[in-house]
N, C-alpha and C positions, 0 to 999 in steps of 0.2 A: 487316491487320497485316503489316507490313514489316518482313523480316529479311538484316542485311547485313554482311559479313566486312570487319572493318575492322581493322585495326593502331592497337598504342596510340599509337604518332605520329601517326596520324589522327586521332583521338578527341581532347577537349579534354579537354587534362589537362596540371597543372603536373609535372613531374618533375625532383626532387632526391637526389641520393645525401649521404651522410654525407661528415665532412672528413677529407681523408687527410692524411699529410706531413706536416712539422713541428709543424700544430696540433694532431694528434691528441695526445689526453691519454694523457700516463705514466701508469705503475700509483699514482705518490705525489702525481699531480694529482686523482685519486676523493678526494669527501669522505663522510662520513657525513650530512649533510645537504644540502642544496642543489637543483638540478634535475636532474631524470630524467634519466639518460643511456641510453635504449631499445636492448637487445640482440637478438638472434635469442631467445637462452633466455629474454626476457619476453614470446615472443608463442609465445600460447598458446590454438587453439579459437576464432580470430579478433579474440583480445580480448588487452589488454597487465596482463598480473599483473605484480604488484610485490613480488613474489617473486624475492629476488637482483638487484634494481634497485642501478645504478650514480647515483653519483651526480657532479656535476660543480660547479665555484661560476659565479655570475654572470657574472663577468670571462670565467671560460674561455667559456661558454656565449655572450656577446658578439661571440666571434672565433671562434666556429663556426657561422659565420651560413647555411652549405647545408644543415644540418641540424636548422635549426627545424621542428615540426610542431606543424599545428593540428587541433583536434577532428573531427575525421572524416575527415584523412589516409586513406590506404589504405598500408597499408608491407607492403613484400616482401623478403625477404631473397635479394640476390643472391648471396653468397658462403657456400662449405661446403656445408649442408644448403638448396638453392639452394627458392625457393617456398614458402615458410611466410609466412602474409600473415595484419593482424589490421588493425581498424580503432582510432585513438586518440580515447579516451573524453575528454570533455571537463577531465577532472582530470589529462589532460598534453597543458593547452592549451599551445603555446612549451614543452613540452618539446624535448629533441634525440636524436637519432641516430647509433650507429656506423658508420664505414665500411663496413659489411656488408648494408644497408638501404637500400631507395630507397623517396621518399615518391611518391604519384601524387595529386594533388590536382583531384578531377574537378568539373566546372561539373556542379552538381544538378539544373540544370531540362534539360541532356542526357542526363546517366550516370551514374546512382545509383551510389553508393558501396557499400551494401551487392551491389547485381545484381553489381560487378566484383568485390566479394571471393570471391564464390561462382564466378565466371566463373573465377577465377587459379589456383581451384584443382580445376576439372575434368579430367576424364584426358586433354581434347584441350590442353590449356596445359599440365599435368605434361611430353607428349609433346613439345610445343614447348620447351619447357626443356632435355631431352637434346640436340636439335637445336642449340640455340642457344648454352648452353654450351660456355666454353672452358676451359683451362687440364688440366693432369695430376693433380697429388698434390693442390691447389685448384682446385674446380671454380667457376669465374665464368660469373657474367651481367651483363657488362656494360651499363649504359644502351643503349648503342648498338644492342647486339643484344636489349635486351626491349622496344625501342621498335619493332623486327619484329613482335613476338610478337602475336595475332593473336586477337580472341574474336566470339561471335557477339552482335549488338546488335541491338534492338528498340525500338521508341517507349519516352516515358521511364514511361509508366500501365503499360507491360508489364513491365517491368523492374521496379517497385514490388510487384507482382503475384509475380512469379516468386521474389522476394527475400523476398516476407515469406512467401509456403511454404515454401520452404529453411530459412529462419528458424524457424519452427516447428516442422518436422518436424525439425531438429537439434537443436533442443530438449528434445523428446522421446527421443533418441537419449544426448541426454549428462544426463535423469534419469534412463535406465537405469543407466547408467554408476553413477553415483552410488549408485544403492539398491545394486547390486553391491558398491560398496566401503564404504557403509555394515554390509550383511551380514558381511564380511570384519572390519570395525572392532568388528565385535560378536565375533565368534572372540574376539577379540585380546585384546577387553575382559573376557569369561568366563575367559578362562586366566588371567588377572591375577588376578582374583577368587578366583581355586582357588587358584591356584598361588606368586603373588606374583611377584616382582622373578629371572628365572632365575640374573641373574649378582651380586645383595647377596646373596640367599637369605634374607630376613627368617620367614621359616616357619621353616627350618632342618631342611629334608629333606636328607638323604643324598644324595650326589655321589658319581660316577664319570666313570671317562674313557671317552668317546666309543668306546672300542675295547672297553670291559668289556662293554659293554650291546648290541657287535654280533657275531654268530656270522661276521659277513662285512663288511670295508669296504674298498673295491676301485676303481680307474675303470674307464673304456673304453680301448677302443681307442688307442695313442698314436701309431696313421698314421693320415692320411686316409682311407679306401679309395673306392673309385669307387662313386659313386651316381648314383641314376637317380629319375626321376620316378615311373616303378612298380618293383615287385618283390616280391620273399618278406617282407621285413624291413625294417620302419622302421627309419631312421637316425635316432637320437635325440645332439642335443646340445644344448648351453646354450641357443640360443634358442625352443627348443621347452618349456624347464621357466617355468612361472610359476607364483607363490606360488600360485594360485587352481586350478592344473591344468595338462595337457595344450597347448600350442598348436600344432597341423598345419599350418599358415598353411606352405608352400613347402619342407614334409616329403618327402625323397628315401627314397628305398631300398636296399637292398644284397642282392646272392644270397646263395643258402644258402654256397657254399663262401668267402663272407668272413664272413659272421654268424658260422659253426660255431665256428671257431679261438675267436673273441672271447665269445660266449656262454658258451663251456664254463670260460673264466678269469671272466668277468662274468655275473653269468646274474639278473638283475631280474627279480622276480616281484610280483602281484596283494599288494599289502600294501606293500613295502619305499620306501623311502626314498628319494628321489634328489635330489642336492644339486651344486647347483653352483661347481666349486671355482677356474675358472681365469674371467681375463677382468671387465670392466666389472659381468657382472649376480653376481658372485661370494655365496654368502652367503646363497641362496633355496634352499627348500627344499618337497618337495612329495609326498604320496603317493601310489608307482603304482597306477595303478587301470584299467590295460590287462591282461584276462588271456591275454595273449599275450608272442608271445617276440619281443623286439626287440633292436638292437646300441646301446650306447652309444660316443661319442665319450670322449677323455681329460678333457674338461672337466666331466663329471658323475660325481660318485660314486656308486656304491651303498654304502646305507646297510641292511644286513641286519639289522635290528634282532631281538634277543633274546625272539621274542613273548612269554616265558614271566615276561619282567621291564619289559618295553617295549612301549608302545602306539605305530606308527607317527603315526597322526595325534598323537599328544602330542609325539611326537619333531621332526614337524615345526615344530607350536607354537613348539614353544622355542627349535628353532633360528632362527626366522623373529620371536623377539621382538626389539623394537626395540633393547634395551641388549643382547640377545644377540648380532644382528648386528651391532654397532656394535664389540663386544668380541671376534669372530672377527675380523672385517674388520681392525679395528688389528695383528694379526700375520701380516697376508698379506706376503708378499716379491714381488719381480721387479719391474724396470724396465718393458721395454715392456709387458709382460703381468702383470698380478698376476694372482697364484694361492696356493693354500695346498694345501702338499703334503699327502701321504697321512701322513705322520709325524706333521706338525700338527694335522692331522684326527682321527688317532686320542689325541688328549692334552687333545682339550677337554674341560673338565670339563661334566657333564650332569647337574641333580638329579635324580632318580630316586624320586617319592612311589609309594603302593602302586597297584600294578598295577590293583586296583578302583580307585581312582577317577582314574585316564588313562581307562578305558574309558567314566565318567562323561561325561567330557568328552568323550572321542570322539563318544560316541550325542549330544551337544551339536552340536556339528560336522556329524554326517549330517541333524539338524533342519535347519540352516541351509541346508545344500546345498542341502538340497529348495525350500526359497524360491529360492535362487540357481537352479537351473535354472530356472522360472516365467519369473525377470526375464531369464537368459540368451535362452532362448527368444524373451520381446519385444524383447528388446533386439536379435537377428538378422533380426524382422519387421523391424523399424522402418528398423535399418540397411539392408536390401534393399532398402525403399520409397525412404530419404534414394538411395542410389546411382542406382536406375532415375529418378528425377527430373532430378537431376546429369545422368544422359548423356540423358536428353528432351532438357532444355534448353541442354545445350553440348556434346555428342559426348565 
């Protein structure tokens, strides 16, 4: 078996980007029916959801003839969030393409289409991408320069081989995924059950505002301060909070004498609340469950909830149900940045049913965790197994 470093100019492959320039479609040329018009945001896990699918008419689609795609295209997106690649399913046979998108349309009896989807997005092609990429405030990958770009190729029985393990074993990784947020969907679904609608209040439990029901609602820090990859104190901010928990994923640190100042105004404890107020993930909400002392950023609140009237994890619940966020969200302010201040935060109204049965729920919640760690658990095997594959087979 023969292995050889070949550029995608080498390799046989059709390569077309989308149409830029006058034929590109105005916003009042999308129809509600007609043919797919294929974004960056429908490729998704290698595959094109039709979820927020554009649509375009015949005519237009006529005279955007570089952006036809047929069923087992390979498309990448060159522009923005540069390398997000998905293969097109047969039911957007002659579909089309924005200018943000290049199709590679590879001869099968040389270069399996599934082996290069996997190839385009190992860490050695990610790494060719920073290389090859141009432009500042839009970062481009031109044709020109992904026709450098550079993967490792094999006969085409090894390539079928290696793709349908990849295949597999990713498989496995996104039903993890799945039971995960199945788990989650079931919270969601028991709080409804208890509790009803947070923001109609069809039960007609008692309401207070967001500030009655806290002994303490406060952010972080509103400087940056200097951090580091280790230290005394986790640096916590927005991107670290998700609905589900904790994320450490490129978690810095801070010393004692910046933690100190901020802690003693901020001071998040084992139980409380933390909610994120400023920025795109605005409106999540999560309970701490580190019993240690760490620094917050401005962008996350603490929420000190009232234990003697307030069940944290219920607190989160609510904040984190769908018409709840949807009805915080709507009075967020700021241009570049949305955010909802500490003012608005403390004036949302919160039902508040009896303290027994929040805690109902709550010990409802700790049942599910417990499954959730199991599948988190396989879910990090699997993932470890999918990634050491990945750099086997392409660095």
């Amino acid at each position: 078996m023969m292995w050889m470093k070949k550029t995608i100019k080498e390799l046989d492959i059709y390569i077309s980007d989308g149409n830029y320039s006058s034929k590109y479609p105005r916003s009042e040329e999308f129809v509600e029916e007609g043919i797919p018009f294929i974004r960056g945001n429908n490729m998704v896990d290698g595959d094109i959801t039709d979820d927020e699918m554009y649509f375009i008419t015949p005519e237009k689609h006529s005279i955007l003839l570089k952006g036809h795609v047929k069923a087992g295209d390979v498309l990448i997106t060159t522009r923005g969030n540069i390398g997000q690649v998905a293969i097109v399913p047969d039911r957007h046979e002659d579909s089309n393409i924005n200018a943000q998108i290049v199709l590679l349309r590879t001869n099968q009896e040389t270069l399996y289409n599934r082996y290069l989807l996997w190839a385009l997005q190992s860490h050695e092609a990610n790494e060719q991408y920073l290389a090859l990429q141009t432009g500042t405030a839009l970062k481009q990958l031109p044709v020109g320069k992904l026709e450098k770009l550079s993967i490792e190729v094999t006969d085409i029985n090894k390539q079928h081989e290696i793709a349908d393990i990849l295949d597999k074993t990713y498989e496995v990784v996104k039903l993890r995924r799945k039971e995960l947020q199945l788990l989650d969907d079931l919270i969601k679904a028991r709080f409804v059950e208890m509790f009803g609608d947070p923001v109609s209040n069809p039960l007609g439990w008692e309401k207070k505002m967001l500030k009655t029901v806290c002994v303490k609602l406060n952010d972080g820090t509103h400087f940056s301060p200097e951090s580091f990859e280790e230290g005394e104190y986790k640096y916590v901010t927005a991107k670290n909070i998700k609905e589900s928990g904790f994320d450490f994923t490129n978690i810095t640190y801070v010393s004692e004498a910046v933690h100190r100042p901020i802690y003693e105004r901020c001071n998040p404890e084992l139980g409380d609340v933390l909610y994120i107020k400023d920025g795109v993930t605005t409106g999540i909400a999560m309970v701490n469950t580190l019993n240690e002392e760490f620094t917050l950023l401005s962008s996350v609140a603490l929420l000190k909830q009232n234990r003697k009237i307030m069940d944290g994890y219920f607190l989160a619940a609510v904040l984190n149900n769908e018409n709840m966020y949807s009805d915080i969200r709507s009075n967020m302010g700021g241009a570049a940045i949305t955010r909802l201040t500490i003012a608005k935060l403390n004036m949302i109204q919160i039902i508040v049913p009896p303290l027994k049965l929040q805690q109902q729920f709550s010990d409802f919640v700790h049942q599910v965790d417990k499954s959730k760690v199991a599948v988190q658990k396989a879910l990090k095997e699997t993932q470890l197994l999918f990634d050491s594959l990945m750099q086997q087979y392409f660095g």
